[in-house]
C-alpha positions as CSV (number, residue, x, y, z in Angstrom):
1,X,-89.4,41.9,229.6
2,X,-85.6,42.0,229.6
3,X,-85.4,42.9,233.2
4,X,-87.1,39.1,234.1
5,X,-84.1,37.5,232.4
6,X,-81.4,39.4,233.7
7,X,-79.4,39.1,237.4
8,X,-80.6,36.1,238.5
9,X,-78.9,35.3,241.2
10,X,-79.4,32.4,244.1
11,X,-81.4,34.9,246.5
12,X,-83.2,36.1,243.7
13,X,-84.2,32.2,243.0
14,X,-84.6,31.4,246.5
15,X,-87.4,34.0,246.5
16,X,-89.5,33.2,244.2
17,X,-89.2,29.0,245.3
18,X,-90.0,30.6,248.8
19,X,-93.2,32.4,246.9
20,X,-94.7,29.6,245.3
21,X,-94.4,27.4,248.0
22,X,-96.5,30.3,250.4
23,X,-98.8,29.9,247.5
24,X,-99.3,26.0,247.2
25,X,-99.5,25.9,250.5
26,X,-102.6,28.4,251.1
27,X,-104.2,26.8,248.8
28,X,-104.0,23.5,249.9
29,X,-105.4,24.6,253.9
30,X,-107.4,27.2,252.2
31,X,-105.3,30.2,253.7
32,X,-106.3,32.5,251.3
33,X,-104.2,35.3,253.1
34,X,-101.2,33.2,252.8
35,X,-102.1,32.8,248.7
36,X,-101.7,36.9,249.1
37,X,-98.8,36.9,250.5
38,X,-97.3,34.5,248.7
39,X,-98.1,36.3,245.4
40,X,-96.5,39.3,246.9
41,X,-93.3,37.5,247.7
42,X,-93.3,35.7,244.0
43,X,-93.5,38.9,242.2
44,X,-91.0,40.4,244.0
45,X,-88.1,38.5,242.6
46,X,-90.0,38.7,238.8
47,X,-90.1,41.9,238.7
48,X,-86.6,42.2,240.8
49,X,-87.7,44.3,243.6
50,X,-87.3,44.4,247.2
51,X,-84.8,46.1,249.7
52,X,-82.1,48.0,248.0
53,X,-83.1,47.6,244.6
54,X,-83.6,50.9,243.8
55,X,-81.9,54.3,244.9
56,X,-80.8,53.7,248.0
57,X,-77.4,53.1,248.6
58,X,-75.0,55.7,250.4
59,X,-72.6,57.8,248.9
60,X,-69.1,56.3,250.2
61,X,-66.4,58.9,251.0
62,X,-63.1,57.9,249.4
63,X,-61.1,60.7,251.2
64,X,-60.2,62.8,248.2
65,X,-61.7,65.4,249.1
66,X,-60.2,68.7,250.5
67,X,-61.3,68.5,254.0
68,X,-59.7,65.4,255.1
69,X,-58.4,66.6,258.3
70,X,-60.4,64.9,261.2
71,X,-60.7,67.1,264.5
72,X,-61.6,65.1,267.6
73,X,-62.5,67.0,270.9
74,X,-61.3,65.8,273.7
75,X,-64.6,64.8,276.3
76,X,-64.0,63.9,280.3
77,X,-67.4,62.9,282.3
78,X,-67.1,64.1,285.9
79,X,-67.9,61.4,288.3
80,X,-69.6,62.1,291.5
């Protein structure tokens, strides 16, 4: 339950506005794929999921490490 109350953010709000809306609309023209949809998209930001939520961010080099010595090689194209 905590996890609904914390990080809200202006995307986050956007999304769910953006949900309901889906929502009331497919219900009003009796789209009831677009009701689907539209739940989707409205539990997303509830339950705070969605791209890059969870584990997927890169690991950033800082160039600390030992090996911080670049080598480039040199590469001519022939032309005909």
């Amino acid at each position: 339950m905590e996890n609904f109350f914390r990080n809200w953010n202006f995307m986050r709000l956007l999304r769910l506005a953006m949900g309901i809306f889906i929502v009331v609309q497919g219900i009003l023209y009796n789209q009831w794929f677009f009701v689907v949809i539209g739940a989707v998209f409205s539990l997303m930001p509830l339950f705070n999921v969605g791209c890059c939520t969870t584990n997927c961010a890169t690991n950033r080099y800082d160039g600390k490490g030992k090996d911080d010595e670049v080598i480039f090689e040199e590469i001519k194209v022939k032309k005909d």
